[in-house]
C-alpha positions as CSV (number, residue, x, y, z in Angstrom):
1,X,-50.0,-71.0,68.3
2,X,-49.7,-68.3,65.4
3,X,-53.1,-70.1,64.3
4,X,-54.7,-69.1,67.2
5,X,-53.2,-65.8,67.0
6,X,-54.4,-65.1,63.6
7,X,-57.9,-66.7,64.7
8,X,-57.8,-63.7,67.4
9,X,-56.8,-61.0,65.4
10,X,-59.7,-62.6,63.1
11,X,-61.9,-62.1,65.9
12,X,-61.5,-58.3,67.1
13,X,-61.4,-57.6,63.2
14,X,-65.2,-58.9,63.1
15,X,-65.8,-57.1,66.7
16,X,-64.5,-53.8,65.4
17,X,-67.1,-54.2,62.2
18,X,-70.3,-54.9,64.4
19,X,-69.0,-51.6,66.6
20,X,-69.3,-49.7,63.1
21,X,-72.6,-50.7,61.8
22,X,-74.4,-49.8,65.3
23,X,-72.1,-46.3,65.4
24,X,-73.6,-45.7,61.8
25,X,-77.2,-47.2,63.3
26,X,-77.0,-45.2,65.8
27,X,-75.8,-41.7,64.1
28,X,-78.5,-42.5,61.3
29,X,-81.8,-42.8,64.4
30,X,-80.0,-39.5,66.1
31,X,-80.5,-37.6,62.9
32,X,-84.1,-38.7,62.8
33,X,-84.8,-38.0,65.6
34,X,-83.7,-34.4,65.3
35,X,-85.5,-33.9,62.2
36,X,-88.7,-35.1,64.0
37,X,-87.9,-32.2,66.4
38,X,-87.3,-29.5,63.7
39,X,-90.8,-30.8,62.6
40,X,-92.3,-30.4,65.7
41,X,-90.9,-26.7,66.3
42,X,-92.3,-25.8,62.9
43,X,-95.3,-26.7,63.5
44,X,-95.4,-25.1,66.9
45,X,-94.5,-21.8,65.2
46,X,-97.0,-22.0,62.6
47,X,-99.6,-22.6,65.7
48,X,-98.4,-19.9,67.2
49,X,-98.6,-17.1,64.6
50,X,-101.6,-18.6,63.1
51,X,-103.0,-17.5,67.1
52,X,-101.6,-14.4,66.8
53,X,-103.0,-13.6,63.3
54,X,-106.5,-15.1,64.7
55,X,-106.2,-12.5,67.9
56,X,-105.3,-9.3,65.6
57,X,-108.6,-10.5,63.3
């Protein structure tokens, strides 16, 4: 009985490891993605002042 017990306890103690790693996946994709989007609006403001600069020429 304790065996199985222990064997349990075993068990969520693995569980609670997996939900980690895919938390930590998970954060490390989010940041990505956000730098992507920084990226993204930099280049859209360069665009755009380049266009403005190009109008005022």
């Amino acid at each position: 009985e304790r065996e199985r017990e222990r064997e349990r306890e075993r068990e969520r103690e693995r569980e609670r490891e997996r939900e980690r790693e895919r938390n930590c996946v998970t954060r490390e994709r989010e940041r990505e993605r956000e730098r992507e989007r920084e990226r993204e609006r930099e280049r859209e403001r360069e665009h755009h002042s380049q266009r403005i600069k190009d109008r005022e020429a």
